[in-house]
N, C-alpha and C positions, 0 to 999 in steps of 0.2 A: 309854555314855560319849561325849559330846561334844566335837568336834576344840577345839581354844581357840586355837590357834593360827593366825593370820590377820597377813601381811605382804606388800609385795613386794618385790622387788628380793633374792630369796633366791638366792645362789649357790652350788652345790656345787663342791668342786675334789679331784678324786682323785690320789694322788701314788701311784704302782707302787714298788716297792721295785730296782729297776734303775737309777732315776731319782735313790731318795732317800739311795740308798748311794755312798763315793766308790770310787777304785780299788784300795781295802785291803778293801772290803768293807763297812764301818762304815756307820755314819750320817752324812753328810754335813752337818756342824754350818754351813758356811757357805750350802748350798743352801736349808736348814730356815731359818735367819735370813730369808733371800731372799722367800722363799714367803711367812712370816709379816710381812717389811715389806709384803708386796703386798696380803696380807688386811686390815692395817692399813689400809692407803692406799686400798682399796673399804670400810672400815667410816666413814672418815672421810667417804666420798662418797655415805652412805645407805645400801649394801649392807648386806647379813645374809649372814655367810660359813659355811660347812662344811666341812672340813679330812677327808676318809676316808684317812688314812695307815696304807699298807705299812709294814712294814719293825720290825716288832716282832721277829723271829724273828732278822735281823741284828742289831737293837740288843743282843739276848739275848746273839749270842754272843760279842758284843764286852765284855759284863760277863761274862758266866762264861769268858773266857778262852780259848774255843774256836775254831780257825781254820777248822773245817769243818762244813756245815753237817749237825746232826745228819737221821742217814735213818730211824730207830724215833718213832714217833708221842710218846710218852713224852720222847722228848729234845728235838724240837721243839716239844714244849709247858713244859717246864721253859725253854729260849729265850724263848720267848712270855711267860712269866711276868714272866720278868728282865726283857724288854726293851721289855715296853709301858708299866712303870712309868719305865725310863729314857726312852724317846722320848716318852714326855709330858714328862718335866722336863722336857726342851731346848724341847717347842711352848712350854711355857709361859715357859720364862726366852727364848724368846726375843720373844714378843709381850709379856710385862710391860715389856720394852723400850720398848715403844710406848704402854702403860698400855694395855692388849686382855687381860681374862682370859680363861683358857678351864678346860676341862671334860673331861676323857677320857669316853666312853660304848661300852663294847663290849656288841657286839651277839652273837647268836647265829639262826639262823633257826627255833630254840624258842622265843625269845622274841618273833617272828613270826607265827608261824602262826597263832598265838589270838589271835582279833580287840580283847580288850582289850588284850594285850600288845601289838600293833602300833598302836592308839592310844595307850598310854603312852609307849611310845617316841616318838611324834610328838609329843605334848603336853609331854614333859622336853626334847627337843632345842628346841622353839618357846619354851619358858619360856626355855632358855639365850639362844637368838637376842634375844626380848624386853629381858634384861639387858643386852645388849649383849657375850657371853661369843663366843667361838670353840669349835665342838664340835670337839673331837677322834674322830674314831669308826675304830672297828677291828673286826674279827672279835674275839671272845673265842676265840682258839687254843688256851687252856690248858685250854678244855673242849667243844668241837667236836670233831667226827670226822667223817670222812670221810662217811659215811651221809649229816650232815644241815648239811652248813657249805655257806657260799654258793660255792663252789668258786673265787674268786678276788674280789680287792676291786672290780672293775671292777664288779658285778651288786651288789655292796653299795651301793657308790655310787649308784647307778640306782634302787635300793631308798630309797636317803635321799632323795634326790633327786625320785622320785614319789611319797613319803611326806609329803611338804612343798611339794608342788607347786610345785616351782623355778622359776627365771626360767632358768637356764642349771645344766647339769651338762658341766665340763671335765675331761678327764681330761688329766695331766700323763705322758706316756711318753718313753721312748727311742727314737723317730722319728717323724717330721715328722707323718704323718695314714694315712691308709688312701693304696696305691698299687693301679693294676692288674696290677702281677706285684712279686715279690721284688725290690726295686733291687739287695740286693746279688748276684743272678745273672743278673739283667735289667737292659742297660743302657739299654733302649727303656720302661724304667716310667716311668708318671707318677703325680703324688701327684693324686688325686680329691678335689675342692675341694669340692663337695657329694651328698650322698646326700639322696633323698627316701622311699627306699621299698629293704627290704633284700631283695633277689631272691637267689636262687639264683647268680646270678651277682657278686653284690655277696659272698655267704658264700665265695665260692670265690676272690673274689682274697685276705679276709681268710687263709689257711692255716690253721696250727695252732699250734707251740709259742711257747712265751716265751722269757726267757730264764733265765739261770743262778741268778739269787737271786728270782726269780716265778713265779708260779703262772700267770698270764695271759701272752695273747698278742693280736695280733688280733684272733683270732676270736671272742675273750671280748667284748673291747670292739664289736665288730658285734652280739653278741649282748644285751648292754648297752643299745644302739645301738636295735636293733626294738622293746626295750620299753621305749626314751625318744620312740620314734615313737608308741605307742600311747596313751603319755601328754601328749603334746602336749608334754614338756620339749624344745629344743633342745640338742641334746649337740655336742663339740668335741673330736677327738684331737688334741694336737698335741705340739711336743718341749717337755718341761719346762723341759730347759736353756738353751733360749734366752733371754735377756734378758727379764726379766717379762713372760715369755709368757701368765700367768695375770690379771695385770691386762690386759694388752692385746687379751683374748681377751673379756672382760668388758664393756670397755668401746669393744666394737665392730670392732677392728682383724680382717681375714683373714688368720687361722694356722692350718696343718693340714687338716683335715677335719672339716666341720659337715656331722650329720648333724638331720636337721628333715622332718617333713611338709608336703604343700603347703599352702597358706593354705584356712583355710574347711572342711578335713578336720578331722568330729568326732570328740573325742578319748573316752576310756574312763573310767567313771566310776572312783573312791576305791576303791568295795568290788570291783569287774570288778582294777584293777589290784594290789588287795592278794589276790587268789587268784590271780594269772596270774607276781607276782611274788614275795611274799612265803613262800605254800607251797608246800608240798613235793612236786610229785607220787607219788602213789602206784604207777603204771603209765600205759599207752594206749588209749587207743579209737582202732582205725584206720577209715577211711573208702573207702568206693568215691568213683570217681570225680563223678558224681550230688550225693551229698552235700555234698563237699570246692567243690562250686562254690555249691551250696544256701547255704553257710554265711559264702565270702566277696563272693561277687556281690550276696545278697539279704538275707543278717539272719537266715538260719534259726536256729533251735533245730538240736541233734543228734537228730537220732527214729533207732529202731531198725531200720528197716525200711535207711537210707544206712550203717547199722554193718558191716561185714564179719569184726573178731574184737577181742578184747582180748588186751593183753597185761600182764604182771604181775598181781598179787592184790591186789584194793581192794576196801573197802566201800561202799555209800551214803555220801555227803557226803564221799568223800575226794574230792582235788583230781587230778587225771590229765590227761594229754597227749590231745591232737585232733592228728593226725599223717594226712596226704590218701595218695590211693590212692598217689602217687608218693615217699611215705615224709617229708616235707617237717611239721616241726612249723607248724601254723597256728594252735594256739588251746591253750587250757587252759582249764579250767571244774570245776564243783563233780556230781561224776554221782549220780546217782538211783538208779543201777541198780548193785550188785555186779560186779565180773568173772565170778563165776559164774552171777548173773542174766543177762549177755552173751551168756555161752556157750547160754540158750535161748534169748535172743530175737534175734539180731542176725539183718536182714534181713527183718525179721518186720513188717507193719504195726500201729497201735496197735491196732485194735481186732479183730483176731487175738487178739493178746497179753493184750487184758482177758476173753477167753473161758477163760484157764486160769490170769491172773497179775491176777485183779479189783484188786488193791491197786495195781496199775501202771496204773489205766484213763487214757487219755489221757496219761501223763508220757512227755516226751522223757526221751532219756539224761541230756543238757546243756540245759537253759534257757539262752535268750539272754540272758536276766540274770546270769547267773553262767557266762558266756563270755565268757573274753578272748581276743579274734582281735588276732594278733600281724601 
């Protein structure tokens, strides 16, 4: 199946559920208006917009009546149920406002993983774009589980985002952009105006949690972040709340934290970024040190001989983590080799290995074609 979809000026805008709720918790019917005048107001200027909206699980329980938010899987998915069909009305009755139809499309990363499905998905949201429609997109919660959900909307977004080869992916949160320490116990932070490359040190000012009605936090979005560097998209965290920050982000203004590679850095190909983001790792191939530089200094392949062990249980053609001698994930790729294939040959050179494993003669673990180095 072939992509059909071909535009530019395509913008993604992620809204977090911290962002899109008021101080009751609800949906915030005047913030939602707000957003959807600004999408308006970029469709009238040529853009093509994408809408990834949180906050199905709050709209839920503000129909079903509930003040707290369910903790059993089952209850949060009866939420989800209720409340993706409410938080679409409101996108739509509030861009019909404008005469801008839209579309609900939840997604799942089942419906990912298999390469037709991750081209249908691209080809319906491009056909909405084509009409002129607004995608609404969201996790499908009411049948996701833990195992296999994108573990927060920030990495969905990124997903739509280098699915459709974006012009800009913005995410809408509850503070300004990335800082280098916590502002609210650091009074010497400052917000980081751009990232070009996400180090170790860049992961470590992100922290950890979100907040109280999210699944994300930072870290998510850093992590969003490396694989909209990979993709060549420029991404933008910045405060939702402020005065159409989402237009003004778009059409150029500095808000936040834009993260972006430097100019002239080649990006990664459609099928490299739909296995490095789209699926689901099975486990890790970890690497000696040797390898771990083979692979970002010069374009290696993974070969068995730089392996040092696996972890988890996968087969041929599952999708698995590249993780360097110092534990640092670098890459994801499609392996050749079992875990328990691993387990003979790691350390082992190739043509050792085709004296006992002749069906393996010459195969790296990871082909550099089916290696996305993050």
């Amino acid at each position: 199946m072939e992509d059909i979809f071909e535009a530019p000026n395509v913008v993604v805008v992620k809204v977090g559920s911290s962002t899109l709720v008021d101080e009751s918790g609800r949906p915030d019917r005047t913030f939602i208006g707000s957003l959807c005048d600004q999408a308006a107001d970029l469709q009238e200027r040529g853009y093509h917009v994408v809408i990834v909206s949180s906050g199905a699980v709050a709209a839920g329980m503000e129909r079903l009546g509930l003040y707290a938010r369910p903790t059993d899987m089952p209850g949060r998915q009866a939420c989800a149920a209720a409340g993706q069909a409410a938080l679409t009305e409101v996108y739509a009755e509030q861009l019909a406002r404008r005469g801008v139809p839209c579309g609900q499309v939840l997604l799942t990363r089942r419906d990912l993983t298999d390469r037709e499905g991750y081209l249908n998905a691209r080809n319906t949201l491009g056909r909405m774009l084509e009409l002129g429609a607004v995608p609404v997109v969201n996790e499908n919660d009411t049948v996701s589980f833990t195992e296999i959900n994108f573990g927060d909307n920030d990495m969905l977004g990124a997903i739509v985002a280098a699915m459709l080869n974006a012009d800009l992916y913005v995410i809408l949160s509850d503070i300004d952009g990335l800082y280098t320490a916590n502002p609210a116990h650091d009074p010497t932070a400052r917000l980081v105006l751009r990232v070009e490359e996400v180090t170790p040190k860049i992961s470590a000012m992100a922290g950890g949690a979100g907040s109280a009605v999210g699944t994300g936090g930072m870290a998510s979005k850093v992590r969003a972040a490396r694989a909209m560097i990979a993709a060549g998209v420029p991404m933008v965290v910045c405060r939702g709340r402020e005065r159409d920050s989402f237009r003004r982000v778009v059409e150029g203004e500095r808000l936040g934290t834009r993260f972006e590679g430097p100019a002239g850095v080649q990006h990664e190909s459609a099928r490299k970024l739909w296995i490095g983001l789209a699926e689901m790792p099975r486990g890790s191939v970890l690497l000696d040190a040797g390898a771990s530089r083979a692979i970002l200094e010069r374009g290696a392949s993974v070969l068995p001989v730089g392996v040092t062990s696996a972890e988890g249980r996968f087969s041929t053609g599952d999708v698995v983590n590249v993780v360097s001698a110092e534990g640092a994930l670098i890459g994801r790729g499609i392996t050749r080799y079992s875990s328990e294939d691993i387990g003979r040959v790691h350390g082992l050179r190739l043509d050792v290995i085709a004296r006992f494993m002749p069906e393996k003669d010459g195969q790296p673990v990871i082909h550099r074609d089916e290696l996305l180095v993050f």
